[in-house]
C-alpha positions in Angstrom: -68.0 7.7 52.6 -66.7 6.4 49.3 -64.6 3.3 49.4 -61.8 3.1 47.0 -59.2 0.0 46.8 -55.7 1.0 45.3 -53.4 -2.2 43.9 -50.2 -1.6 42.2 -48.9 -5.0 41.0 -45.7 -4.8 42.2 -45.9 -3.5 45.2 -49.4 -5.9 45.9 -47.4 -9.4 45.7 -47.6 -9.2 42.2 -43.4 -10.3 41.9 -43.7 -12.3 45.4 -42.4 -15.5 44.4 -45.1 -17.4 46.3 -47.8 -15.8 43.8 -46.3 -14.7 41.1 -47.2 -16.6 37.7 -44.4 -18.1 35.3 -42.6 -16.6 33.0 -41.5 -12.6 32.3 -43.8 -11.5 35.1 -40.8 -11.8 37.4 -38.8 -9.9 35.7 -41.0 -6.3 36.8 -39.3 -6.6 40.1 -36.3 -4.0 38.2 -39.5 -1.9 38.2 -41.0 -2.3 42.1 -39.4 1.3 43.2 -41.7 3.0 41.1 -44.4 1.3 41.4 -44.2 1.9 45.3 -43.9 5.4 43.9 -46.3 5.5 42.1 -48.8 3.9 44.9 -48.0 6.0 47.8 -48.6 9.0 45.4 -51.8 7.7 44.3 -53.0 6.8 48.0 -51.6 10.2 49.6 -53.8 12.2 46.7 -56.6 10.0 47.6 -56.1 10.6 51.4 -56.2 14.3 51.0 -60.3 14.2 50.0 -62.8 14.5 52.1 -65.3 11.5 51.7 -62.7 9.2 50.8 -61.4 6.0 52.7 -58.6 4.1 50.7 -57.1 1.0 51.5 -54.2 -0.3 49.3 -52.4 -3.6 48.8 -49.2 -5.0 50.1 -46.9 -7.8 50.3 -45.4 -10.0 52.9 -42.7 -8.2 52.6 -43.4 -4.4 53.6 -43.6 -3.4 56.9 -46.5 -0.5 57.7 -47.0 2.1 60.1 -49.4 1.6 62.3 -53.2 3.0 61.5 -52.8 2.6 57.5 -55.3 0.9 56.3 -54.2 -1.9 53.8 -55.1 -5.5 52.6 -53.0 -8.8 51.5 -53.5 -12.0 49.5 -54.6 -14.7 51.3 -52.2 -17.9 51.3 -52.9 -19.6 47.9 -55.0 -16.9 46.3 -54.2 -15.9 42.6 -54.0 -11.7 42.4 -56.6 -11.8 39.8 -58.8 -13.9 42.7 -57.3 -11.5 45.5 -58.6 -8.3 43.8 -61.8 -9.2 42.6 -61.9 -10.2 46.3 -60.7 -6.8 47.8 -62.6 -4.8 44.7 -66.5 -6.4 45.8 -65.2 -4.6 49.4 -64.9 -1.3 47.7 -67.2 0.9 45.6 -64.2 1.7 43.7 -60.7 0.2 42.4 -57.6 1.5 41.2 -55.6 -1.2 39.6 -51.8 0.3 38.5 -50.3 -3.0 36.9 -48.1 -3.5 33.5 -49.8 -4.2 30.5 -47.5 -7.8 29.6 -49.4 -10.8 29.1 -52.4 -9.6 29.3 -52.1 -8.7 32.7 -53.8 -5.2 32.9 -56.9 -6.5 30.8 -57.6 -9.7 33.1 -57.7 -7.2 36.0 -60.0 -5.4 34.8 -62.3 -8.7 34.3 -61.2 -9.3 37.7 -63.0 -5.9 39.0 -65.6 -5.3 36.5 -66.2 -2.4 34.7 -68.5 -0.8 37.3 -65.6 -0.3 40.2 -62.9 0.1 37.5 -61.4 3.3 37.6 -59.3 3.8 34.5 -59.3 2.8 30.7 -61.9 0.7 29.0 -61.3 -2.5 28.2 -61.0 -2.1 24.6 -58.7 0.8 24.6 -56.4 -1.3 27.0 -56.6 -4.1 24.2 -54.9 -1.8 22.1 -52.5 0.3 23.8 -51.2 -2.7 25.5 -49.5 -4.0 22.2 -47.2 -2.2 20.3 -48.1 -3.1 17.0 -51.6 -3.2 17.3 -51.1 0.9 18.7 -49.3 1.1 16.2 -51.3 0.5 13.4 -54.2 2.0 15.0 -52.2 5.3 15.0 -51.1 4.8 11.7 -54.2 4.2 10.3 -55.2 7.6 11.4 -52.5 9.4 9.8 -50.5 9.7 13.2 -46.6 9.6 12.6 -45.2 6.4 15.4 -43.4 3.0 14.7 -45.0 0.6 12.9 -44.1 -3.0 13.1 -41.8 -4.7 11.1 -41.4 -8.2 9.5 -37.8 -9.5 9.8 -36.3 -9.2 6.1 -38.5 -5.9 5.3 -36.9 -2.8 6.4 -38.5 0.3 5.9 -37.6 2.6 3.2 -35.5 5.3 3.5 -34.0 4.2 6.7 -30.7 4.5 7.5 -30.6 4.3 11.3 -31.1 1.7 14.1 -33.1 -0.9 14.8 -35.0 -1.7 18.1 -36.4 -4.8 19.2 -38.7 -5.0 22.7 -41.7 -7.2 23.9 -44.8 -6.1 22.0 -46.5 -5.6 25.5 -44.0 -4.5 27.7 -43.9 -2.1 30.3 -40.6 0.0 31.5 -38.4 0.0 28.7 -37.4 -3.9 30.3 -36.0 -6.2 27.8 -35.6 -3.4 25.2 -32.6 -3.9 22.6 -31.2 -1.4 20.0 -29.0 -2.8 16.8 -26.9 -1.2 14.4 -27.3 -3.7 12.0 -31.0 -4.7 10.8 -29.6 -8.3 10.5 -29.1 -8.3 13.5 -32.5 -6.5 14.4 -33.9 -9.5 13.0 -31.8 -12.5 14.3 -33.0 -11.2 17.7 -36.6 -11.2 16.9 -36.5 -14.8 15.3 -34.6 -16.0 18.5 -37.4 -14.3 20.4 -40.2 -15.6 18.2 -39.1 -18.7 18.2 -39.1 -19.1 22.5 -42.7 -17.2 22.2 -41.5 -14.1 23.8 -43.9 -12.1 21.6 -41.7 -9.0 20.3 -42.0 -6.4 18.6 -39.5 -5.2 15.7 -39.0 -1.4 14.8 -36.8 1.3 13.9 -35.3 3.0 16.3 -36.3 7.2 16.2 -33.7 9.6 17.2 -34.7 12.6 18.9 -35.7 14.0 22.1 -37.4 11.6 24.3 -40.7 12.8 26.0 -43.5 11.7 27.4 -47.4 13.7 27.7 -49.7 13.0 30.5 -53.4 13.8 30.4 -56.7 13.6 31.7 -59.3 11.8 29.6 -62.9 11.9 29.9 -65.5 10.7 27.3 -64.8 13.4 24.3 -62.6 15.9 26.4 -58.9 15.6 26.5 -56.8 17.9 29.1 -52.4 17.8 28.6 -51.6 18.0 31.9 -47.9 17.9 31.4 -45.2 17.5 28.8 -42.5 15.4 30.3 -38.7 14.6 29.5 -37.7 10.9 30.2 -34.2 10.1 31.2 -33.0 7.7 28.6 -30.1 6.5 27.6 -28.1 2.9 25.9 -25.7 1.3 27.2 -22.1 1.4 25.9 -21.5 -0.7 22.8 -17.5 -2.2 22.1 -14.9 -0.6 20.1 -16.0 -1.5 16.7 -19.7 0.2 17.5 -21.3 -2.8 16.4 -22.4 -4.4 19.6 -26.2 -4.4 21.1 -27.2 -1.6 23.5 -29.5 -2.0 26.3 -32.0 0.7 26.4 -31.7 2.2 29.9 -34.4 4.3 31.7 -33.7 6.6 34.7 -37.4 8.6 35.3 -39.0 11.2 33.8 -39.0 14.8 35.1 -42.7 16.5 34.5 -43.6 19.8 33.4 -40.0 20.2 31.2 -41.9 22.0 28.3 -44.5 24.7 28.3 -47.7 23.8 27.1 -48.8 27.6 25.4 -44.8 27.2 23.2 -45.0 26.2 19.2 -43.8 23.0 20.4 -46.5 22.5 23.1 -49.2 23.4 21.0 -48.2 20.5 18.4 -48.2 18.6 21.2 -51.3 19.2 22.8 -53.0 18.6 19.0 -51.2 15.0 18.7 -52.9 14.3 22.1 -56.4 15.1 21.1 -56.1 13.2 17.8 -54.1 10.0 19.7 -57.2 10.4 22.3 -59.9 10.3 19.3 -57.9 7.3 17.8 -58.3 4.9 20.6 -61.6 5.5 22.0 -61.7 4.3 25.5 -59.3 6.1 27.1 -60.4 7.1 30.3 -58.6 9.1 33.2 -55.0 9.4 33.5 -53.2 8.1 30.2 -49.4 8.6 29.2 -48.5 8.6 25.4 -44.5 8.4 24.8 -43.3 10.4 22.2 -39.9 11.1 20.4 -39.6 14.5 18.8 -37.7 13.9 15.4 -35.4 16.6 14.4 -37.1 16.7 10.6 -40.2 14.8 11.2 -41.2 16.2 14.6 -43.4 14.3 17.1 -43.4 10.3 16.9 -45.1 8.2 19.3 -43.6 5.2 20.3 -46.8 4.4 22.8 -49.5 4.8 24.8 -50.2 4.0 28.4 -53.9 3.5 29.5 -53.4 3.5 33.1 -50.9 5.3 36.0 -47.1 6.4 35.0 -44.2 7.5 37.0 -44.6 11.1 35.8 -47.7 11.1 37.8 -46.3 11.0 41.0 -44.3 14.0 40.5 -47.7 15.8 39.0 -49.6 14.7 42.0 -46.6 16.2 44.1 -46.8 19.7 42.5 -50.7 20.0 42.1 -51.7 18.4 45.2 -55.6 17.2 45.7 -57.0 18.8 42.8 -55.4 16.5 40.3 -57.1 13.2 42.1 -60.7 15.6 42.2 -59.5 15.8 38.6 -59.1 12.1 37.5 -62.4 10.6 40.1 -64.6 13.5 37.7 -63.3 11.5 34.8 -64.4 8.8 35.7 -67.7 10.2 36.8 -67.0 9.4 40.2 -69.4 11.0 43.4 -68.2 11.1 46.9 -70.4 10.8 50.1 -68.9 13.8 52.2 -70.6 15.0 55.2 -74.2 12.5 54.6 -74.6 14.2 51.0 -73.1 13.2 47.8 -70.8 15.8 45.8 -70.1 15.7 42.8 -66.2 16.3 41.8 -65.4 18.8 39.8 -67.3 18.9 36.4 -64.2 20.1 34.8 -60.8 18.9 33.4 -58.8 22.1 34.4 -56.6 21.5 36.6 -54.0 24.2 37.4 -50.3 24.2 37.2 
C-alpha cells in the first residue's frame, strides 16, 4: 500500500490565525473555497486507486465525516514543522500551497525531494516570481510581460498598466491603471512598505489558462482553459484604479487539434523546455493578443483550480497520469505496479 499525504495550505491551517505567520499570508483566506476544491478533488482522484491510502490535512475548523482519514497540527507547531512531520509518515506528499513568500519553496525543504510530488525546487524558484519568469521566458524568445522600472515604460504602449505582488497567487492584490504615473506611484508606495511588486503592462485579450502534465522531457496539454476575469468599475471620468477580479476558470473551452490549439500546445512545449524542472501538473496563464497572439502572464508549478474540474471529467486516469510523472509505483495486491508509462490521458 502506498502512503500518500495531501496538504493544501488553506484548507491545512495555513490562514488559522493561531498558526498562520505575519504579514500577506492572511490575506489567501479570499482564496480557501478553492483550495478546499481543489483538495477534495485531489483526494477523491487519489481514493479511486487501488494501492493507495491518502490522508489529508485540516483545520480546527472543519468538521469530517466519520472514517476519513486526516491529520492536524499539533498546538504550537509551525506548518513547515507539521508537514515535514506528517510527510516522514508517508512515502509520498502532495503539498497544494501559494507560491508568496517563499512559501511553496520552504515546503518543499520541509518534505524533501524524495516524498515531494510536484515541481523541482528550482523550477518553483522561478515560476514563483513574476519577473524572474519573466525574464526566463523572455530570454527564450517567448512573448509574456516583462518587468518594468517605474519611469520606463515600454515602447509602443499605449494601454494600461498593472501592478501585483511579484509572487502572488489568485489574482489577490492585483491593480490595473490608466495612467503609467499612476502605475508607478503604486509600486513606489508598495516598494517602499516591502510588499515586493511587480510592475507591467497590462495585455488585452482573451484570458486563458493551459494545463499539462510534465514529466522529464515529455510535455502533454491536457486542457486549454478560459478564466473568468474581469475589473472592477472605475468612476465617471475613467481614471480610477480597477481591481482585477477572478471568478474560476472553465476547462476544456478550446479544442486542442484547432489553429489556435496547435499554437498553443507549441508555446507549452517551449515554456516547458524554458524552465526545466517542471514536473507533474503545471498551469501557464496566458492572454491571447488580438495582433500579437499568445502572451503568458505566468506559470504555476504545482495544483490549479482548473484541475478540479479536469479530475471531474477524466476521472482516475488523470491522477494514474500525474503519479507516472512523477515516477511514482504503487503496492497493489502484495506486488508493485507501475502507473502508466504514458502521458495520454483521454478526454
Amino acid at each position: 500500500m502506498t502512503k500518500i499525504f495531501v496538504y493544501e495550505y488553506l484548507t491545512g491551517g495555513g490562514i488559522d490565525p493561531e498558526f498562520a505567520a505575519a504579514g500577506s499570508l492572511a490575506d489567501l483566506s479570499a482564496l480557501i473555497v478553492e483550495g478546499r476544491v481543489m483538495r477534495d478533488a485531489l483526494v477523491a482522484g487519489l481514493r479511486e486507486l487501488d494501492g493507495v491510502h491518502v490522508t489529508f490535512a485540516t483545520s480546527r475548523f472543519e468538521t469530517l465525516g466519520p472514517g476519513e482519514a486526516h491529520c492536524r497540527a499539533a498546538p504550537g507547531e509551525s506548518m513547515t514543522a507539521f508537514v515535514a512531520r506528517a510527510a516522514r509518515q508517508h512515502d509520498y506528499a502532495w503539498i497544494v500551497a501559494p507560491e508568496c513568500d517563499g512559501l511553496l519553496l520552504r515546503f518543499h525543504d520541509a518534505v524533501g525531494s524524495a516524498r515531494w510530488l510536484g515541481c523541482a525546487k528550482e523550477a518553483i524558484r522561478v515560476a514563483s516570481s513574476k519577473s524572474a519568469t519573466a525574464a526566463c521566458l523572455a530570454a527564450h524568445g517567448i512573448a509574456t510581460t516583462p518587468a518594468l522600472e517605474p519611469g520606463e515604460p515600454p515602447a509602443q504602449h499605449d494601454g494600461r498598466w498593472v501592478v501585483k505582488p511579484d509572487d502572488g497567487a489568485g489574482g489577490l492584490d492585483t491593480i490595473v491603471f490608466e495612467r503609467f504615473a499612476d502605475a508607478c506611484a503604486e509600486y513606489e508606495a508598495r516598494a517602499a512598505a516591502a510588499r515586493n511588486p511587480v510592475l507591467q503592462a497590462w495585455v488585452d485579450g482573451e484570458a486563458l489558462s493551459l494545463s499539462l502534465i510534465c514529466r522529464g522531457d515529455a510535455t502533454k496539454l491536457l486542457s486549454i482553459n478560459r478564466q473568468q476575469i474581469g475589473l472592477s468599475d472605475g468612476d465617471a471620468s475613467g481614471d480610477a484604479a480597477r481591481i482585477v477580479e477572478f471568478d474560476g476558470v472553465l476547462v476544456d473551452q478550446i479544442d486542442r487539434h484547432s489553429d489556435m490549439g496547435r499554437a498553443l500546445d507549441t508555446l507549452a512545449q517551449r515554456v516547458a523546455r524554458a524552465i526545466p524542472g517542471l514536473r507533474g501538473f503545471v498551469g501557464i496563464d496566458v492572454v491571447w493578443h488580438p495582433r500579437r497572439g499568445p502572451v503568458v502572464i505566468e506559470v504555476n508549478p504545482r495544483l490549479t483550480v482548473a484541475y478540479a474540474g479536469l479530475s471531474a471529467a477524466r476521472g482516475g486516469g488523470l491522477t494514474r497520469a500525474l503519479l507516472a510523472a512523477h515516477g511514482v509505483r504503487i503496492e497493489r495486491c502484495g506486488a508493485p505496479c507501475a502507473t502508466a508509462p504514458t502521458l495520454e490521458v483521454r478526454p
